[in-house]
HTML snippet that shows the backbone in 3Dmol.js (N, CA, C, O; Angstrom):
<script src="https://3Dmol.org/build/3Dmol-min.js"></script>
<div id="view" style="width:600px;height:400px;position:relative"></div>
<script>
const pdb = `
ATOM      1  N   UNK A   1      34.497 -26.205 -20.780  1.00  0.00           N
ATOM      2  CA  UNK A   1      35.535 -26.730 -19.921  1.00  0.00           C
ATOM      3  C   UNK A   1      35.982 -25.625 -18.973  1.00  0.00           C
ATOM      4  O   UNK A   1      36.475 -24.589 -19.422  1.00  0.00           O
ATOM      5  N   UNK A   2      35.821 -25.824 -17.706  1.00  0.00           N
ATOM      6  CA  UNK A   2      36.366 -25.067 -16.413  1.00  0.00           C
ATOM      7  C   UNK A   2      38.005 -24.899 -16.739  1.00  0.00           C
ATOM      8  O   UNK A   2      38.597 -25.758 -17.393  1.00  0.00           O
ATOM      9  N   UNK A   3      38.621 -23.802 -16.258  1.00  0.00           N
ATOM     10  CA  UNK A   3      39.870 -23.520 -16.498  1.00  0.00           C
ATOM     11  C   UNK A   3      40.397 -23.297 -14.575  1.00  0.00           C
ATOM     12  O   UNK A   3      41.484 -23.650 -14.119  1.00  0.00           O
ATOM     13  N   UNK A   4      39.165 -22.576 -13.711  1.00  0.00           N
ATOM     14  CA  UNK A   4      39.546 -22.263 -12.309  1.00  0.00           C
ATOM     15  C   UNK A   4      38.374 -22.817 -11.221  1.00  0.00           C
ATOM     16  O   UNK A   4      37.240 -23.274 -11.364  1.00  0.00           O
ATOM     17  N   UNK A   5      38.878 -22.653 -10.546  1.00  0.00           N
ATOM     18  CA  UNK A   5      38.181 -23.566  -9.113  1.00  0.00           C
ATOM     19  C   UNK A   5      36.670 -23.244  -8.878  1.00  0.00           C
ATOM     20  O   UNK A   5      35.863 -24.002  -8.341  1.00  0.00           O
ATOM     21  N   UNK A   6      36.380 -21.798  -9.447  1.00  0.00           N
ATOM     22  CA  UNK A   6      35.074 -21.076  -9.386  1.00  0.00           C
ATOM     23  C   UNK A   6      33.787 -22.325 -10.746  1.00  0.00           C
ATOM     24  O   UNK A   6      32.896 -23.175 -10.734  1.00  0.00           O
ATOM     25  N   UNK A   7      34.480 -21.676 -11.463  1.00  0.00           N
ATOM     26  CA  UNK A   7      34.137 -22.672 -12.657  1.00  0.00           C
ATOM     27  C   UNK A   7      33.146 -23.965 -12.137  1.00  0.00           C
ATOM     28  O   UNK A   7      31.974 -24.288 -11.945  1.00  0.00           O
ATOM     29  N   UNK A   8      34.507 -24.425 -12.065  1.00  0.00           N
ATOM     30  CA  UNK A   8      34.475 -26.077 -11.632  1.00  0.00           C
ATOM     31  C   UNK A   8      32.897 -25.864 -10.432  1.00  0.00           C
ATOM     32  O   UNK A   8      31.891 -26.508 -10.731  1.00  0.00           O
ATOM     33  N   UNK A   9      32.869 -25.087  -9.357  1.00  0.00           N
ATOM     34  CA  UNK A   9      32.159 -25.336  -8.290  1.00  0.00           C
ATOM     35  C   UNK A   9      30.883 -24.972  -9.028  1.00  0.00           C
ATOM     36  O   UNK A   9      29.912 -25.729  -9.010  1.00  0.00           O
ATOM     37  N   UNK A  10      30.883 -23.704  -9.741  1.00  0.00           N
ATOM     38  CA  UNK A  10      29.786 -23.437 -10.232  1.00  0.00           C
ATOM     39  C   UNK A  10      28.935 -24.465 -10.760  1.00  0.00           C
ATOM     40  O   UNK A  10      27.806 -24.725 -10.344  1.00  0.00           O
ATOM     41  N   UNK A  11      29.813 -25.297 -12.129  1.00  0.00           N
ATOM     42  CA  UNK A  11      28.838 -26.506 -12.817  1.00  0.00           C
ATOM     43  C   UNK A  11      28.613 -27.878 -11.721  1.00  0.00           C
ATOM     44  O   UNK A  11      27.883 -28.821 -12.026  1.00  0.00           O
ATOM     45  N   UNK A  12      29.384 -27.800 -10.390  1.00  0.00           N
ATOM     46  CA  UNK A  12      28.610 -29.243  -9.762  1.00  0.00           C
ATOM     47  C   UNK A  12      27.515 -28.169  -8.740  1.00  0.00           C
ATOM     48  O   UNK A  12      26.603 -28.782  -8.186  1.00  0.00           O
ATOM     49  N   UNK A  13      27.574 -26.779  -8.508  1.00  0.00           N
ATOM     50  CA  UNK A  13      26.021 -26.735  -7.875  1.00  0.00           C
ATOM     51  C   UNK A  13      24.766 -26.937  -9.215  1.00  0.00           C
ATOM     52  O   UNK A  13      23.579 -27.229  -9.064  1.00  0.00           O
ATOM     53  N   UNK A  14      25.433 -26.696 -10.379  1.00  0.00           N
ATOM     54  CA  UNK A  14      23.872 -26.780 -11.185  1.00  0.00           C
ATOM     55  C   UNK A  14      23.799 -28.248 -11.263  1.00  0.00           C
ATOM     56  O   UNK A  14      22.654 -28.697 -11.196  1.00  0.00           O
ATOM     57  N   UNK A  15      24.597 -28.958 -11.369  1.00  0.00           N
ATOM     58  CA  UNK A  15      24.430 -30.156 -11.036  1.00  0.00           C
ATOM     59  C   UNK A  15      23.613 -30.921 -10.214  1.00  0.00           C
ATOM     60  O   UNK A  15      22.795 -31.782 -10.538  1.00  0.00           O
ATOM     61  N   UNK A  16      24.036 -30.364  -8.717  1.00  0.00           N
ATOM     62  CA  UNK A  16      22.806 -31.077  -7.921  1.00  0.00           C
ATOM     63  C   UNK A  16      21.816 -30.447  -7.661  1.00  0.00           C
ATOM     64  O   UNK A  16      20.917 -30.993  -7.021  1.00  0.00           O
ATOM     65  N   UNK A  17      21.704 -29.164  -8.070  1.00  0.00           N
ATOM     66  CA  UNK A  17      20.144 -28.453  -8.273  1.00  0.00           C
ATOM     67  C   UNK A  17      19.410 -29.418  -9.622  1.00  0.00           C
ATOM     68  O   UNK A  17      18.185 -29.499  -9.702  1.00  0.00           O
ATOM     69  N   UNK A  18      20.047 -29.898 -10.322  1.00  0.00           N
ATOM     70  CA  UNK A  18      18.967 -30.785 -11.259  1.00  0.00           C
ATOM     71  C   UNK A  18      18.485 -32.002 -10.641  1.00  0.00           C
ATOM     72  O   UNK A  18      17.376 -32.536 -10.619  1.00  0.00           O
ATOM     73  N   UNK A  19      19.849 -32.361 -10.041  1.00  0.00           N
ATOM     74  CA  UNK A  19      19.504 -33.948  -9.435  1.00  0.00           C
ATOM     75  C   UNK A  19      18.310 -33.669  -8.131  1.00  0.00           C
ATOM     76  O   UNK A  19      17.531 -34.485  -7.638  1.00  0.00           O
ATOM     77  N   UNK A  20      18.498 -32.254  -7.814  1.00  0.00           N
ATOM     78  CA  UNK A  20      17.538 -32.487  -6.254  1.00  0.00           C
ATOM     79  C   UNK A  20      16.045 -32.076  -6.740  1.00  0.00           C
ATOM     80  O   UNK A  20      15.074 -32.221  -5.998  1.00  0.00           O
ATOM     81  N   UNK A  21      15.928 -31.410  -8.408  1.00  0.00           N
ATOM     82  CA  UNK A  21      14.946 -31.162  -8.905  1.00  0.00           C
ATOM     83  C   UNK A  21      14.327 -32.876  -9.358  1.00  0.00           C
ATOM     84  O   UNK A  21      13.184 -33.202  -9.035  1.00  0.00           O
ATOM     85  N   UNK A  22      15.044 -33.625  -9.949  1.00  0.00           N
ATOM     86  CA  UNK A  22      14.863 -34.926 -10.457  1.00  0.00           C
ATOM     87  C   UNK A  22      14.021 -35.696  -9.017  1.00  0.00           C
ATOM     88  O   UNK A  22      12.901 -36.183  -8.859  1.00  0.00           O
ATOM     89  N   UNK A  23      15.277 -35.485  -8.087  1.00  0.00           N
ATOM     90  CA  UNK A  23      14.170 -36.271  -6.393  1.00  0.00           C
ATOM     91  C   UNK A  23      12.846 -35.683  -6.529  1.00  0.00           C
ATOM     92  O   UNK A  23      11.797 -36.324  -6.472  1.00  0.00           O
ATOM     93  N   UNK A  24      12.929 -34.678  -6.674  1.00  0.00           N
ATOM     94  CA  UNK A  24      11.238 -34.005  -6.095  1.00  0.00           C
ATOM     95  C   UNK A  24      10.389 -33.815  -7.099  1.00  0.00           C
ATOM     96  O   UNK A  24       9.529 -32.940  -6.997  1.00  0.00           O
ATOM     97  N   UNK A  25      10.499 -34.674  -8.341  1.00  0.00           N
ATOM     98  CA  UNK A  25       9.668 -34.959  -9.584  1.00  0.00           C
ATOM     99  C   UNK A  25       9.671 -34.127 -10.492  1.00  0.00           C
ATOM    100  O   UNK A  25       8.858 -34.171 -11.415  1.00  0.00           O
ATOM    101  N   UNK A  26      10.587 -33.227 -10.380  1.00  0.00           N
ATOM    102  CA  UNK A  26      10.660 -32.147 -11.758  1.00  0.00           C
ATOM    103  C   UNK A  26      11.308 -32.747 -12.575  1.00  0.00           C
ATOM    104  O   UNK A  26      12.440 -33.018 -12.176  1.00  0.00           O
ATOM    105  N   UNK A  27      10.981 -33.202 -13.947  1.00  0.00           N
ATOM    106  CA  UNK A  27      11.815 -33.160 -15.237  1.00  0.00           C
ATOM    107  C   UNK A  27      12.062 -32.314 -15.840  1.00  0.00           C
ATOM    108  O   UNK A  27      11.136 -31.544 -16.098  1.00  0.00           O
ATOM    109  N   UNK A  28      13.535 -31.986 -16.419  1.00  0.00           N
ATOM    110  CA  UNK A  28      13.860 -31.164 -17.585  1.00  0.00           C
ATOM    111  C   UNK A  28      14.569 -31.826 -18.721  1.00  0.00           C
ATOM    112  O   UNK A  28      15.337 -32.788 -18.748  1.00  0.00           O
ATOM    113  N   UNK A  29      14.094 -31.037 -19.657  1.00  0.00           N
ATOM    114  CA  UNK A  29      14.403 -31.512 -21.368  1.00  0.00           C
ATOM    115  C   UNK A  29      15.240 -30.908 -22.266  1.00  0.00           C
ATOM    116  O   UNK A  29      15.088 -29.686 -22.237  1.00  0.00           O
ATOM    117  N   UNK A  30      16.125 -31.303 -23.111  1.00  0.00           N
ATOM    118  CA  UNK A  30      15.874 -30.499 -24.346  1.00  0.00           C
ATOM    119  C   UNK A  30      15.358 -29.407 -24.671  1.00  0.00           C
ATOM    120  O   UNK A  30      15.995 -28.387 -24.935  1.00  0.00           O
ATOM    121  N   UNK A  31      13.933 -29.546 -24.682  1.00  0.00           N
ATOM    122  CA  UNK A  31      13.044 -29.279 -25.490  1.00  0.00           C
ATOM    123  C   UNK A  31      11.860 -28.513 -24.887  1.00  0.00           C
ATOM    124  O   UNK A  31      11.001 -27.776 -25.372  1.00  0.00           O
ATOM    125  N   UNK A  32      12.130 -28.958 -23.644  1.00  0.00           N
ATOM    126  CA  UNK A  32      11.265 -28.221 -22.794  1.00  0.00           C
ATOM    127  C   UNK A  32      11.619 -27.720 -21.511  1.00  0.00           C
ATOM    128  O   UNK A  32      12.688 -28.032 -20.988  1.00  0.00           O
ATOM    129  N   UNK A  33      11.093 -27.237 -21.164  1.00  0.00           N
ATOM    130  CA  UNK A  33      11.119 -26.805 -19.772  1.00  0.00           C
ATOM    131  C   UNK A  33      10.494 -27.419 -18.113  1.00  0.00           C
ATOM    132  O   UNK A  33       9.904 -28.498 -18.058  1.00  0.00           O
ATOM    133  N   UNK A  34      10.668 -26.789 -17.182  1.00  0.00           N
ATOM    134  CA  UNK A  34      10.333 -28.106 -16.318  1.00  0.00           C
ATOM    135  C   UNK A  34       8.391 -28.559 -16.138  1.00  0.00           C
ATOM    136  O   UNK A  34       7.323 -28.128 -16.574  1.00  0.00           O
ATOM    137  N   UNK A  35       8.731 -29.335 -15.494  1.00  0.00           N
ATOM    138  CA  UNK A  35       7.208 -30.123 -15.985  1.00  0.00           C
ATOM    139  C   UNK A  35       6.327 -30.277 -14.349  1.00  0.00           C
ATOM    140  O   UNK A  35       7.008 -30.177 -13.329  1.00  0.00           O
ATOM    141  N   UNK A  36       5.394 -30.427 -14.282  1.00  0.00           N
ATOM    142  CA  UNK A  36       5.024 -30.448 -13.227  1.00  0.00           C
ATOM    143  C   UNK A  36       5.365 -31.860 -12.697  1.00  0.00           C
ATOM    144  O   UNK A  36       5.593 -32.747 -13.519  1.00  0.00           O
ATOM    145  N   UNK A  37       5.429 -32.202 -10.955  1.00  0.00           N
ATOM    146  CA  UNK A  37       5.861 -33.246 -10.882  1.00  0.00           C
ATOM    147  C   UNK A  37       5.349 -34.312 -11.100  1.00  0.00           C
ATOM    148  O   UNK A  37       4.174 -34.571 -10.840  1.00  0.00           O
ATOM    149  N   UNK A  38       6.290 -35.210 -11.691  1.00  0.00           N
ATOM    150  CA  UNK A  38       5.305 -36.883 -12.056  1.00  0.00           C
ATOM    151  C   UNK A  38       5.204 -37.828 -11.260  1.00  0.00           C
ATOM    152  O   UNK A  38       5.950 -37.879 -10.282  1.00  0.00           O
ATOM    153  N   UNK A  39       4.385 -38.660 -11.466  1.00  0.00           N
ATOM    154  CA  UNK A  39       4.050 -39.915 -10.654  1.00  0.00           C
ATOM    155  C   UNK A  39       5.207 -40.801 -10.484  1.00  0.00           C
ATOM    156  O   UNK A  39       6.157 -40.323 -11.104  1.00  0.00           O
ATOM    157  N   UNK A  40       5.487 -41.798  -9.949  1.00  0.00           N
ATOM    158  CA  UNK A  40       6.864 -42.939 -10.652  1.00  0.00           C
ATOM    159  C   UNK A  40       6.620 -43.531 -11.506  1.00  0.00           C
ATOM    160  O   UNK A  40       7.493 -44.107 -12.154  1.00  0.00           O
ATOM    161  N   UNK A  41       5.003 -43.606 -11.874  1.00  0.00           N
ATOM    162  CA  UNK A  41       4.713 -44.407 -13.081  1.00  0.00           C
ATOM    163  C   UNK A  41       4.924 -43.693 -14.598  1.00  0.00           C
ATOM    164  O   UNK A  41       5.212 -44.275 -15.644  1.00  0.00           O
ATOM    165  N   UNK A  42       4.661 -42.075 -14.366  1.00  0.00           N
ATOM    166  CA  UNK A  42       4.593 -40.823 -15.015  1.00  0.00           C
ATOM    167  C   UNK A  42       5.970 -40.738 -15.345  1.00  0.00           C
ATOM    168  O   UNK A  42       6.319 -40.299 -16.441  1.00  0.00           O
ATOM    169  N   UNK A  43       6.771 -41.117 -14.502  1.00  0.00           N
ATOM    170  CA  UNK A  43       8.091 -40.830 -15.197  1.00  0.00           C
ATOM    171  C   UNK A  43       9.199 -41.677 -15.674  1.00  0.00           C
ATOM    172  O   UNK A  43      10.299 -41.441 -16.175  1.00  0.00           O
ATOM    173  N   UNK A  44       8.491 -42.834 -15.327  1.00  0.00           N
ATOM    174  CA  UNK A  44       9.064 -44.389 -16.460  1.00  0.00           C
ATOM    175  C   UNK A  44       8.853 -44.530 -17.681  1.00  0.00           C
ATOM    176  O   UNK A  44       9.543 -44.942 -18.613  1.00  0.00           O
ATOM    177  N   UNK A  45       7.148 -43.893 -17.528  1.00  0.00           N
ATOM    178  CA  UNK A  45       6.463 -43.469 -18.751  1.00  0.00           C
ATOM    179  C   UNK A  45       7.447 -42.539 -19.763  1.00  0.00           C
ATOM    180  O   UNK A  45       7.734 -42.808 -20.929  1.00  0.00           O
ATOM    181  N   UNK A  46       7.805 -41.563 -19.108  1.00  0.00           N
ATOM    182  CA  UNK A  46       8.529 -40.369 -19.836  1.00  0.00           C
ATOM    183  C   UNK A  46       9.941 -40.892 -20.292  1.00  0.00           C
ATOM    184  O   UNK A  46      10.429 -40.545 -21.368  1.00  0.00           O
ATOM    185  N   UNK A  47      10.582 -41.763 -19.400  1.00  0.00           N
ATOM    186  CA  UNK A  47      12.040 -42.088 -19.619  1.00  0.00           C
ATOM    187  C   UNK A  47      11.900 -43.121 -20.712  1.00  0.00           C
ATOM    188  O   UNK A  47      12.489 -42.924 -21.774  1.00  0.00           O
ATOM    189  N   UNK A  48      11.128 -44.267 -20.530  1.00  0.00           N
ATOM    190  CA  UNK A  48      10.456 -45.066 -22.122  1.00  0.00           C
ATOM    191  C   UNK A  48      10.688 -44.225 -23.304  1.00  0.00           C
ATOM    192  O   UNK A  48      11.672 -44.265 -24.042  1.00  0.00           O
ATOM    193  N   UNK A  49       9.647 -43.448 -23.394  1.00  0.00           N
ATOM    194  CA  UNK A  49       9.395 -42.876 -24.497  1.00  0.00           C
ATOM    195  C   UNK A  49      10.596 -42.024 -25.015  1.00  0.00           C
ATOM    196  O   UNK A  49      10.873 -42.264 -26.190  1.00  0.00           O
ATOM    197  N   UNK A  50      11.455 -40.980 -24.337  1.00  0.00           N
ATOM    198  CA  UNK A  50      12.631 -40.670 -24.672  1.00  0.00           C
ATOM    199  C   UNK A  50      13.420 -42.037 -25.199  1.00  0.00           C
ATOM    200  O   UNK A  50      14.000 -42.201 -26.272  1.00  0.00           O
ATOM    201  N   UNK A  51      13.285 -42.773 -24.319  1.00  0.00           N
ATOM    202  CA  UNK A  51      14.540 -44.048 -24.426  1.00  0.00           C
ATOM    203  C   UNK A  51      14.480 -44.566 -26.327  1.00  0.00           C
ATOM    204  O   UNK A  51      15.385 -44.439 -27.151  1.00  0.00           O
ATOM    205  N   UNK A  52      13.205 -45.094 -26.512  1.00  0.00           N
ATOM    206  CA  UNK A  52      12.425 -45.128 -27.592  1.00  0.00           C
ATOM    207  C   UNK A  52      12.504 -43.873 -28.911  1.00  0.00           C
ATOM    208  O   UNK A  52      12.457 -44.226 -30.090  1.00  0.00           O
ATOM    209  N   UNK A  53      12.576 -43.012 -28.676  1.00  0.00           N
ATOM    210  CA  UNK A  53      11.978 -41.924 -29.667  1.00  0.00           C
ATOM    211  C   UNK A  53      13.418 -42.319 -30.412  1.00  0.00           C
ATOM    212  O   UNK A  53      14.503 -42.778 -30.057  1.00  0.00           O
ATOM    213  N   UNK A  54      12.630 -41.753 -31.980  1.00  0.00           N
ATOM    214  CA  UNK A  54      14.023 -42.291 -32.734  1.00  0.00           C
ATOM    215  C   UNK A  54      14.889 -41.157 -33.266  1.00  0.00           C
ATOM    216  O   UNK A  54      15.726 -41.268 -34.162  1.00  0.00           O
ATOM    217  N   UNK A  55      14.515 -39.837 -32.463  1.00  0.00           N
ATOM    218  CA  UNK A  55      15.615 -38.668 -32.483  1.00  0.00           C
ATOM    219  C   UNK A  55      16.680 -39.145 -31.569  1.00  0.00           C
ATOM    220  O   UNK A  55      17.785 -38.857 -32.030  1.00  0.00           O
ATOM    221  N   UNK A  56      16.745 -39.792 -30.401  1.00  0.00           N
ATOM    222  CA  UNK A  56      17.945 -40.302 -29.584  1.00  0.00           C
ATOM    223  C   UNK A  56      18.422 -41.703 -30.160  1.00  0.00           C
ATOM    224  O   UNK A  56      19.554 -42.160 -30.314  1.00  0.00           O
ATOM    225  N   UNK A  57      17.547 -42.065 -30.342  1.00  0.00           N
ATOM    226  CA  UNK A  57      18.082 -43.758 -31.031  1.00  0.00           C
ATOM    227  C   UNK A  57      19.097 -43.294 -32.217  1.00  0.00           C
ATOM    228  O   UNK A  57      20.031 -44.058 -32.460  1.00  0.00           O
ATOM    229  N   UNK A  58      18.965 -41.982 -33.040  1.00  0.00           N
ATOM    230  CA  UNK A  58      19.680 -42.304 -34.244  1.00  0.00           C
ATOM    231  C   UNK A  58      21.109 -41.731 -33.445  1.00  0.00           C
ATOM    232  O   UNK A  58      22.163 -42.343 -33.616  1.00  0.00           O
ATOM    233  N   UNK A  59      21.072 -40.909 -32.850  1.00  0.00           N
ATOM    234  CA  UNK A  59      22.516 -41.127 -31.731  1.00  0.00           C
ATOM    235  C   UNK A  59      23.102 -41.577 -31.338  1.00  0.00           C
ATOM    236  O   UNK A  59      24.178 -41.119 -30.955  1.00  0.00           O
ATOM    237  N   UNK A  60      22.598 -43.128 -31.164  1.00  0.00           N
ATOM    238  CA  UNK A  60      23.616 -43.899 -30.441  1.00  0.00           C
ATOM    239  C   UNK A  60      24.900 -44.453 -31.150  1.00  0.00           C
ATOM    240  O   UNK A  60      24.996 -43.936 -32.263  1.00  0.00           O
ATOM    241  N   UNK A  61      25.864 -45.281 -30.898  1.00  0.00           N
ATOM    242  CA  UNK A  61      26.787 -46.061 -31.487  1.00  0.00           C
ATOM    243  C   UNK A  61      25.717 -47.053 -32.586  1.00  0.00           C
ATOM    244  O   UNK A  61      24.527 -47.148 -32.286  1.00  0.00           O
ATOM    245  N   UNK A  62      26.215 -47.704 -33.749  1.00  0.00           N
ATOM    246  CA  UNK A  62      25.635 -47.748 -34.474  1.00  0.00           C
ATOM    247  C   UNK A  62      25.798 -49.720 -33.511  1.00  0.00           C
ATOM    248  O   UNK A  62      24.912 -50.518 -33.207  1.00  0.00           O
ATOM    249  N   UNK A  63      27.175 -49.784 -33.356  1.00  0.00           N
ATOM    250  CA  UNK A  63      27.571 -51.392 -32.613  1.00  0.00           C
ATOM    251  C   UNK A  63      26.405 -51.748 -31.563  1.00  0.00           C
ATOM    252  O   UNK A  63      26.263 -52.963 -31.425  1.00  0.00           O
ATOM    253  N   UNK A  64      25.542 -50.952 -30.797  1.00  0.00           N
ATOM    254  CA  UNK A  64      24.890 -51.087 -30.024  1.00  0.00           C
ATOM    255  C   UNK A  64      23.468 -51.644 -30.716  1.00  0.00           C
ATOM    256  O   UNK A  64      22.683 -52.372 -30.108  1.00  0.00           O
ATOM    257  N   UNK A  65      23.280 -51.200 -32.024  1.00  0.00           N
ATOM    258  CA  UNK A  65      21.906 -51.732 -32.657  1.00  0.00           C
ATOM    259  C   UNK A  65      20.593 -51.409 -32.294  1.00  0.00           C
ATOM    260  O   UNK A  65      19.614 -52.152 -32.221  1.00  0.00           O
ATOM    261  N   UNK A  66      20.743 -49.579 -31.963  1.00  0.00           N
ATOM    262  CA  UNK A  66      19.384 -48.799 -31.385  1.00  0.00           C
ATOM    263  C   UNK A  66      18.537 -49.328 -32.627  1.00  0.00           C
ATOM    264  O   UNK A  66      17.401 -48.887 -32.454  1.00  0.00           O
ATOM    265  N   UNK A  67      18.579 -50.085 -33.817  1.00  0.00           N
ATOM    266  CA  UNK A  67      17.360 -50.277 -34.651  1.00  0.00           C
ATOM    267  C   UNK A  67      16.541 -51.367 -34.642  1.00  0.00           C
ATOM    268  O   UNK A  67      15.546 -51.616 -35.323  1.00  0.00           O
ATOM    269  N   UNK A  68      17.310 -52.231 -33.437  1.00  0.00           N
ATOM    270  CA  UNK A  68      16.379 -53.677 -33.414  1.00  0.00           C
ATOM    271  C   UNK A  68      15.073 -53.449 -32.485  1.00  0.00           C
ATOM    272  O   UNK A  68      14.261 -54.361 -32.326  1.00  0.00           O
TER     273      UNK A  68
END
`;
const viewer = $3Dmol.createViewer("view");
viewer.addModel(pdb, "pdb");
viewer.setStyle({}, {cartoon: {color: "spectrum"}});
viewer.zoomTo();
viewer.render();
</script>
């Protein structure tokens, strides 16, 4: 949590340095590091399979029913 104005500015430039990495097909993870850029099909592919994997599913709200 930011306490001063520096702070604050600092975490929205890393912010849109991810998002402008995300436009130009770089993914970053967890788990990994960035990836070379993907296709749009390459990275529906990738967002599926995260979406899916059942290390994030057991995260969710349980009311939502990530087990059906």
């Amino acid at each position: 949590m930011c306490a001063t104005d520096n702070c604050f500015y600092a975490q929205a430039q890393l912010h849109v340095r991810e998002i402008e990495l995300r436009l130009k097909g770089l993914i970053t993870g967890k788990a990994r590091g960035f990836t070379i850029p993907l296709s749009v099909e390459g990275q529906v592919s990738l967002l599926i399979s995260e979406a899916t994997a059942d290390k994030n599913l057991c995260q969710m709200y349980i009311g939502w029913a990530p087990y059906l």
